[in-house]
TIFIBA-42708 format. One record per residue: residue in one letter; z, x, y of N, C-alpha, C in turn; chain. Coordinates in steps of 0.02 Angstrom, whole numbers. Atoms other than C-alpha are relative to their C-alpha. Example, Ala and Ser with C-alpha at 12.3 -4.5 7.8 and 13.67 -1.06 7.14 Angstrom:
2
+-------+--------+--------+--------+--------+--------+--------+--------+--------+--------+-------+
| lokol |     nw |     nu |     nv |    caw |    cau |    cav |     cw |     cu |     cv | kolnu |
+-------+--------+--------+--------+--------+--------+--------+--------+--------+--------+-------+
|     a |      0 |     45 |    -59 |    390 |    615 |   -225 |      0 |     45 |     60 |     A |
|     s |     -3 |    -42 |    -59 |    357 |    684 |    -53 |     37 |    -39 |     55 |     A |
+-------+--------+--------+--------+--------+--------+--------+--------+--------+--------+-------+
***
This chain:
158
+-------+--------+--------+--------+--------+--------+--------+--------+--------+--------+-------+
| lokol |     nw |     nu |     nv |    caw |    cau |    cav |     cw |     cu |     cv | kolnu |
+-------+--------+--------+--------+--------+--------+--------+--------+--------+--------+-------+
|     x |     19 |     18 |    -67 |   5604 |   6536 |   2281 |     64 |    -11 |     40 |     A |
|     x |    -45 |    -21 |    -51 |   5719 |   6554 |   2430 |    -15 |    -53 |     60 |     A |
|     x |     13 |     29 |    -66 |   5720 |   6447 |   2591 |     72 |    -23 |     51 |     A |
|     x |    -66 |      8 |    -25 |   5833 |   6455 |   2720 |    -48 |     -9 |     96 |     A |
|     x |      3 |     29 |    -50 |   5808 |   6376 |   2903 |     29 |     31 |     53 |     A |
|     x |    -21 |    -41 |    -60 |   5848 |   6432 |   3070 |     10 |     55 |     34 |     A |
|     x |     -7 |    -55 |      7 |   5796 |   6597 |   3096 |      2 |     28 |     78 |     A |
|     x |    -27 |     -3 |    -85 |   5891 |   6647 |   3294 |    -64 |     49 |     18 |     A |
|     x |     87 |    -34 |    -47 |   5734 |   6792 |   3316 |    -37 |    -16 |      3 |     A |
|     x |     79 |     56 |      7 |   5587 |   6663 |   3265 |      5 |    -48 |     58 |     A |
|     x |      4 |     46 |    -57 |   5665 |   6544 |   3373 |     23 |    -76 |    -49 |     A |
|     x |    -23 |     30 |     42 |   5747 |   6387 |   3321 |    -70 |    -44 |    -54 |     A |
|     x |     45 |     29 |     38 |   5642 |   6294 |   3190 |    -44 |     34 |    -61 |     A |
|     x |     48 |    -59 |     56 |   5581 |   6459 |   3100 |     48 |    -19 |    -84 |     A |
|     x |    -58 |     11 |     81 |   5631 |   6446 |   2912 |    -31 |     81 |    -30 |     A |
|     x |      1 |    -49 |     23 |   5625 |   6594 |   2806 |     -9 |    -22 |    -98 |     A |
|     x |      4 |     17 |     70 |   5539 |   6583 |   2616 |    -10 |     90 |    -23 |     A |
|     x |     -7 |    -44 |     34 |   5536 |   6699 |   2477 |    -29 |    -25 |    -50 |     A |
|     x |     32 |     11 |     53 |   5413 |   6678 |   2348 |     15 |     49 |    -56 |     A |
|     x |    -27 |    -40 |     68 |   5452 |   6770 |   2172 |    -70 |      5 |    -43 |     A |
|     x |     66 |      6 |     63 |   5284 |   6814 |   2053 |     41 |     41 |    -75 |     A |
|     x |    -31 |    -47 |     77 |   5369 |   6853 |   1870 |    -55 |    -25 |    -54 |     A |
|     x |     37 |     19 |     68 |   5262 |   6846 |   1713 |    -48 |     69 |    -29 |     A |
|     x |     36 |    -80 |     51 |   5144 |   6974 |   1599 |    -81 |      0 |     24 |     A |
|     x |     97 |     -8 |     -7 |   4971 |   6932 |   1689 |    -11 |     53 |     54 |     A |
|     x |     27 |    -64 |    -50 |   4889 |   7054 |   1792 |    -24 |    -53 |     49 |     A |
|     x |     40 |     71 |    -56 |   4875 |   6934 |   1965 |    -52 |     53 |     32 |     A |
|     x |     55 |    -36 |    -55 |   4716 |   6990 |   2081 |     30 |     16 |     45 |     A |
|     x |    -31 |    -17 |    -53 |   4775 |   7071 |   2209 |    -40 |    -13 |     40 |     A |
|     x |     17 |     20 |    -75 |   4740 |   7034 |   2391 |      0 |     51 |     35 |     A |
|     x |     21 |    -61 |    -57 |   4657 |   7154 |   2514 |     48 |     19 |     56 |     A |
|     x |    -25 |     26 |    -65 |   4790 |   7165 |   2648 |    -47 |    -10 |     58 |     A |
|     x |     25 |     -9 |    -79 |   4733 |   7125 |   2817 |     23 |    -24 |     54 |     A |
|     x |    -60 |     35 |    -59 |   4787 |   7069 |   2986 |      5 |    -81 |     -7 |     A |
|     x |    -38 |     48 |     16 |   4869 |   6912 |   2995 |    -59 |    -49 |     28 |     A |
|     x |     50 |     42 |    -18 |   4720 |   6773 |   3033 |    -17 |    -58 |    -57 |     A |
|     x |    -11 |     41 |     56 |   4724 |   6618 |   3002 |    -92 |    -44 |    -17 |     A |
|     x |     52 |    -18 |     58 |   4597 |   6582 |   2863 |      5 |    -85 |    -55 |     A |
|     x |    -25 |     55 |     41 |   4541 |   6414 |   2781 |    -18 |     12 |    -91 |     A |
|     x |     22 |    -15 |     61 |   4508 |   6385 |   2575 |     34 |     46 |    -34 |     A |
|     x |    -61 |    -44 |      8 |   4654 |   6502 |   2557 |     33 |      5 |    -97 |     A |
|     x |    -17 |     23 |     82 |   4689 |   6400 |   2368 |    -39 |    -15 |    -56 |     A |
|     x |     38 |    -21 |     32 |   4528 |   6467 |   2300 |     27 |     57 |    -56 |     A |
|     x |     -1 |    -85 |     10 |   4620 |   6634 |   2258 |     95 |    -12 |    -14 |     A |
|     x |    -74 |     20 |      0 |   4809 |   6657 |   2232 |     20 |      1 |     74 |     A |
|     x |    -49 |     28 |    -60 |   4916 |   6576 |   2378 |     41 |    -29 |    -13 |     A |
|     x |    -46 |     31 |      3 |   5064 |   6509 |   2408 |     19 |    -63 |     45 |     A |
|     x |     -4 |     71 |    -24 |   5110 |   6338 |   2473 |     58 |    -40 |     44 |     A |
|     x |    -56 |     46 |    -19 |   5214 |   6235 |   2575 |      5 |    -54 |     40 |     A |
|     x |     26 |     80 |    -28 |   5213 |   6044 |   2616 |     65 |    -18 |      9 |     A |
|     x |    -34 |     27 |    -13 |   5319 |   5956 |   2722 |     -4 |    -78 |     37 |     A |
|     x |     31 |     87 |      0 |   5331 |   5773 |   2742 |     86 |    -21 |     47 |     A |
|     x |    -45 |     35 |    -37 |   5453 |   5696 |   2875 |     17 |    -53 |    -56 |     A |
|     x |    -22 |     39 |     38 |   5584 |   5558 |   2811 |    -25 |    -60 |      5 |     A |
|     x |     30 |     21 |    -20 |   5503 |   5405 |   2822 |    -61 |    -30 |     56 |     A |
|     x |     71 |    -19 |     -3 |   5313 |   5458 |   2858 |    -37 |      1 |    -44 |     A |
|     x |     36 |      1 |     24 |   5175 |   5427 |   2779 |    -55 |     81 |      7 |     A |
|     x |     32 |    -57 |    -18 |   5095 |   5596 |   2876 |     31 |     71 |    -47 |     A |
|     x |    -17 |    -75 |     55 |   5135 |   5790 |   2803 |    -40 |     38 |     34 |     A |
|     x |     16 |    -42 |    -18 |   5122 |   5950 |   2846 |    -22 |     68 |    -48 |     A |
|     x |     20 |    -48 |     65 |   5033 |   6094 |   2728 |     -5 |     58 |     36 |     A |
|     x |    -14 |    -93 |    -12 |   5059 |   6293 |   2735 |    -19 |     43 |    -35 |     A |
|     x |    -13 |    -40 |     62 |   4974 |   6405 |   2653 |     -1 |     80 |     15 |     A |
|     x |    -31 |    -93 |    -11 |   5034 |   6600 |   2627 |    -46 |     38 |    -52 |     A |
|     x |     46 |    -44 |     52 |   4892 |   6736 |   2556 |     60 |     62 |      5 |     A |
|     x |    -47 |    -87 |     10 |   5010 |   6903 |   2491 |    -75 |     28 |     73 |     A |
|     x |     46 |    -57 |    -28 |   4836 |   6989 |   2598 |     14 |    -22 |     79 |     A |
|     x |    -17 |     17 |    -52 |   4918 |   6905 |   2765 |    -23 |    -42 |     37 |     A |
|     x |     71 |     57 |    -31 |   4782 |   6761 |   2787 |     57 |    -56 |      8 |     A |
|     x |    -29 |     47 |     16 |   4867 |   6605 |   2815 |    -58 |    -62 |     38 |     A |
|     x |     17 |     59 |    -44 |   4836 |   6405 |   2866 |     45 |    -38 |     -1 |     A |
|     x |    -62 |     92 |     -7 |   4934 |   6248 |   2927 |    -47 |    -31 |     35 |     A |
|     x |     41 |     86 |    -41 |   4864 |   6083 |   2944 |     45 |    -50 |      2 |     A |
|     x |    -40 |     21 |    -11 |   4941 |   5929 |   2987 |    -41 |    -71 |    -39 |     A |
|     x |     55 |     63 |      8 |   4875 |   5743 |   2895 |     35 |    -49 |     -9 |     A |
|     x |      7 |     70 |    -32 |   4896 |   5567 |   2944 |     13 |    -25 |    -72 |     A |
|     x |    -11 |     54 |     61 |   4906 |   5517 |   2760 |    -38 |     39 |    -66 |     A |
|     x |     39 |    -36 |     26 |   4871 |   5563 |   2592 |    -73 |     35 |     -9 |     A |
|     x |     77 |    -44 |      3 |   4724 |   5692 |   2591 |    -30 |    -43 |     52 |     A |
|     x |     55 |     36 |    -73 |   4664 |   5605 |   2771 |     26 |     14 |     65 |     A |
|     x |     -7 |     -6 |    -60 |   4668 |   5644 |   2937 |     11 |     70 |     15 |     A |
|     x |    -17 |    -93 |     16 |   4671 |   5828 |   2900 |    -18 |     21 |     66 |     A |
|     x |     18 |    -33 |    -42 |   4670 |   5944 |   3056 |     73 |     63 |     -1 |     A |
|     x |    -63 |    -55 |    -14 |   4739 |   6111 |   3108 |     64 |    -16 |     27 |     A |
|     x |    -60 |    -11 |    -26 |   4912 |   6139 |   3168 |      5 |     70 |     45 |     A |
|     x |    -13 |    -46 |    -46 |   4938 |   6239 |   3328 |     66 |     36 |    -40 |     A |
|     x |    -60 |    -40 |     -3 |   5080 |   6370 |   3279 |    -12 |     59 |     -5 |     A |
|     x |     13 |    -79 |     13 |   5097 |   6548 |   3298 |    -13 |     36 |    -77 |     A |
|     x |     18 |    -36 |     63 |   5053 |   6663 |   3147 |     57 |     13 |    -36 |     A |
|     x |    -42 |    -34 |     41 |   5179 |   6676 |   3012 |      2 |     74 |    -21 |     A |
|     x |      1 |    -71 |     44 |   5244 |   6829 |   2959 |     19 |     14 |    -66 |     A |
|     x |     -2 |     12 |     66 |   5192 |   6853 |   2782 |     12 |    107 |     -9 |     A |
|     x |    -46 |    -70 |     23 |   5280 |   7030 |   2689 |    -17 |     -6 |    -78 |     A |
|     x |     11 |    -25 |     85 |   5211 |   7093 |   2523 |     55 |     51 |    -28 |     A |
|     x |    -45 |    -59 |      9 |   5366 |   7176 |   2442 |     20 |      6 |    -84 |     A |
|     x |     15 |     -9 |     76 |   5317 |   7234 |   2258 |     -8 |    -96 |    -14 |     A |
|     x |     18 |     54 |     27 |   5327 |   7065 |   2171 |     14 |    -48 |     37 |     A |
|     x |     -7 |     37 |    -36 |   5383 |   6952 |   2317 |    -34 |    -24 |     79 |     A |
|     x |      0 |     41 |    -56 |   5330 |   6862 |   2468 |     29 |      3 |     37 |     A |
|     x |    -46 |     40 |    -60 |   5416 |   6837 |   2608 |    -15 |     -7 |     53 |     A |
|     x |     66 |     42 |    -26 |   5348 |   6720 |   2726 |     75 |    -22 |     84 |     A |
|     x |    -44 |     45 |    -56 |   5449 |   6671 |   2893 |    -45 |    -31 |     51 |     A |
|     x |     64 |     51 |    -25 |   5355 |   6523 |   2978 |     34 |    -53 |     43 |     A |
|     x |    -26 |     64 |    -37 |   5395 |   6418 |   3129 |     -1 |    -82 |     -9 |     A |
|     x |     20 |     52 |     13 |   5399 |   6243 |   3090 |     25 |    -46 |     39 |     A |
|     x |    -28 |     50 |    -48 |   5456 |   6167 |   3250 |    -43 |    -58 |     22 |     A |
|     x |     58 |     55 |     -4 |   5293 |   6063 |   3256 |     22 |    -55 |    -43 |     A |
|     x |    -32 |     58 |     33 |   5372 |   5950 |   3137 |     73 |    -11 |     14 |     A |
|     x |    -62 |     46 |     -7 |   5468 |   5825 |   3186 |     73 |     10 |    -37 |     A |
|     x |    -39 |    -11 |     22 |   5659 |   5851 |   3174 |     25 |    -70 |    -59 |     A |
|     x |    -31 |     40 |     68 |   5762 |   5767 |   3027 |    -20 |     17 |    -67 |     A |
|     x |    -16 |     -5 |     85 |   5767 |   5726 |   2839 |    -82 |     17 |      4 |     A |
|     x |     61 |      3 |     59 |   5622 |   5813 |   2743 |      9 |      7 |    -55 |     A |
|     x |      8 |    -32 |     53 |   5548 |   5817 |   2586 |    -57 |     21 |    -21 |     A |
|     x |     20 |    -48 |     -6 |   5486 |   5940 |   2536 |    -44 |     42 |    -60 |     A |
|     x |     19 |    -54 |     55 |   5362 |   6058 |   2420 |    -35 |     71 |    -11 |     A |
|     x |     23 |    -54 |     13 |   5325 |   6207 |   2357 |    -59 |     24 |    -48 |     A |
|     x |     33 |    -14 |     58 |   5191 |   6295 |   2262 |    -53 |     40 |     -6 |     A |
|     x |     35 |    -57 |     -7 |   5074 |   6420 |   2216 |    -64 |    -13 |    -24 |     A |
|     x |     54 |     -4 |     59 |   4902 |   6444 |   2135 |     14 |     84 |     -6 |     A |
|     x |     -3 |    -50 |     13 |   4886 |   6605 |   2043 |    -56 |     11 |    -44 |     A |
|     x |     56 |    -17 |      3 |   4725 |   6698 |   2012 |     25 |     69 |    -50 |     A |
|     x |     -6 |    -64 |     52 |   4735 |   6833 |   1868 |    -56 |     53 |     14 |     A |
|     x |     69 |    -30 |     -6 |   4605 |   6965 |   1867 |    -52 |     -3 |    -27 |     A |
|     x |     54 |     13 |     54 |   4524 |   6905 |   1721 |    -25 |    -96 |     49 |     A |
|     x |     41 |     57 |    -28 |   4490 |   6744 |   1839 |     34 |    -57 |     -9 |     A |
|     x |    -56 |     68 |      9 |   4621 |   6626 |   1761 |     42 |    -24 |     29 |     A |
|     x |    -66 |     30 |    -53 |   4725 |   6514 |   1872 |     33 |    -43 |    -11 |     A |
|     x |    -24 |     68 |      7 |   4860 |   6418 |   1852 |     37 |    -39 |     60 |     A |
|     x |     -8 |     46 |    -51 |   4937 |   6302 |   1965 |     83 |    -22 |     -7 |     A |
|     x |    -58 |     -8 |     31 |   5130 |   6298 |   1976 |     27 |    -46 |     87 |     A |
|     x |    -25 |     23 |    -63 |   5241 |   6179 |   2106 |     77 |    -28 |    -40 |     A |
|     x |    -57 |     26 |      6 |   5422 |   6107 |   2086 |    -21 |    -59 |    -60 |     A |
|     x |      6 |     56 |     51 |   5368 |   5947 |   2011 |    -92 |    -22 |      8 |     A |
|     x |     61 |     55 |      1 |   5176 |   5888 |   1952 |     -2 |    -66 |    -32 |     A |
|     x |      7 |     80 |     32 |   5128 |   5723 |   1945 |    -73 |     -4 |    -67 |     A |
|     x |     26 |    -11 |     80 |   5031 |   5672 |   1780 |    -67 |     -5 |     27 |     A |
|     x |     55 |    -21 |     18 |   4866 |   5720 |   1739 |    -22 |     58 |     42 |     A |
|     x |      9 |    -69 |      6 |   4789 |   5856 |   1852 |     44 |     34 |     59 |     A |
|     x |    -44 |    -20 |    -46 |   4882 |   5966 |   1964 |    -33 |    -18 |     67 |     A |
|     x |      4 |     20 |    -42 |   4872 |   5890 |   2142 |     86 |      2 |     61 |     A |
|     x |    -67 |    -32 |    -28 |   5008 |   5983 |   2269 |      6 |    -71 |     53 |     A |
|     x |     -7 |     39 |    -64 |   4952 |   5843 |   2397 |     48 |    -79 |    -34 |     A |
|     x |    -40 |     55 |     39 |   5036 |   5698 |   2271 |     51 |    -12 |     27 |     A |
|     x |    -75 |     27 |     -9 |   5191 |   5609 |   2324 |     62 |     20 |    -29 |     A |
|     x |    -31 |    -30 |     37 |   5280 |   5661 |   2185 |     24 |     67 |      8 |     A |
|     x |      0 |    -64 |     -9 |   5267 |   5851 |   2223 |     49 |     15 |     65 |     A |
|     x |    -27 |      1 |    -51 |   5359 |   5825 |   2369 |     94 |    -16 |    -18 |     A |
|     x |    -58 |     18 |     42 |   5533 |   5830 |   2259 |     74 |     46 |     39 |     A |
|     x |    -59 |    -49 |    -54 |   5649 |   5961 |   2370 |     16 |    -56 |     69 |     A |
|     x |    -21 |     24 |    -60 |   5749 |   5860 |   2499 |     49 |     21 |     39 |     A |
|     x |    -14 |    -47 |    -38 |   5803 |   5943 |   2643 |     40 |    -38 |     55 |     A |
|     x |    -37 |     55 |    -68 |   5954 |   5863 |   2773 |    -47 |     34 |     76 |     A |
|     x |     22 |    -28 |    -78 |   5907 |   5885 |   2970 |     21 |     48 |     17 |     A |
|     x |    -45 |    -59 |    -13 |   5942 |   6043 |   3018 |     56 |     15 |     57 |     A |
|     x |    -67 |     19 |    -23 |   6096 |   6069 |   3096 |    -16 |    -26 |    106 |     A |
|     x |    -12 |     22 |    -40 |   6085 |   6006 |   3272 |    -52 |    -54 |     49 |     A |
|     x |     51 |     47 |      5 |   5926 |   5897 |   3239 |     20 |    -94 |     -1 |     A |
+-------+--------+--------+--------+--------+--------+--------+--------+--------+--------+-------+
***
């Protein structure tokens, strides 16, 4: 995984990810289609990304379909206060085994985040597993405190 911030054609606040799929399963593939954003997204394989201002209790969630669906919501507190997030449509890029996702995130507040990543992954035989930086114990839960383990300075003129 890849993430790099400030992308001058997105406009300031765009970041730029790169998701990686390596392993021996056969994932489901995703229909492409036009870029619309689409909820329930982490039924199926998607990719993830939560950002949590530096002291906030609120967070921001992202999620990236390879088939170009996406969503962002914004919530008030763990798993509460859930609602969309106005932002333009990321541009998500299927390129053989990678991702690459460039996504404005000027809706969140400048400064320190931290930060997570993470995927579900849907096989064809139906099996999914559930993969993020760090899970907290017992079942996988991306929205956890814990999961939120990448910390990110303000970006440069924040």
């Amino acid at each position: 995984m890849q993430l790099e911030r400030d992308y001058p054609e997105r406009g300031k606040g765009a970041v730029g990810l790169t998701f990686l799929l390596k392993g021996g399963g056969e994932v489901r593939s995703a229909v492409p289609a036009p870029p619309a954003r689409t909820d329930g997204l982490w039924k199926t394989t998607c990719f993830e990304l939560f950002v949590k201002p530096e002291e906030s209790d609120g967070y921001y969630e992202f999620n990236f379909s390879p088939s170009g669906a996406w969503a962002a919501y914004a919530f008030e507190g763990y798993r509460a206060g859930m609602r969309d997030l106005d932002i333009d449509p990321p541009e998500i890029r299927r390129l053989d085994c990678r991702i690459v996702v460039t996504v404005d995130l000027s809706p969140i507040p400048a400064g320190r985040w931290r930060v997570g990543l993470s995927a579900v992954i849907e096989e064809r035989d139906g099996l999914k597993s559930y993969w993020a930086l760090v899970h907290p114990s017992g079942k996988p839960d991306f929205h956890h405190d814990d999961c939120f383990a990448l910390e990110l300075p303000a970006a440069s003129g924040a």
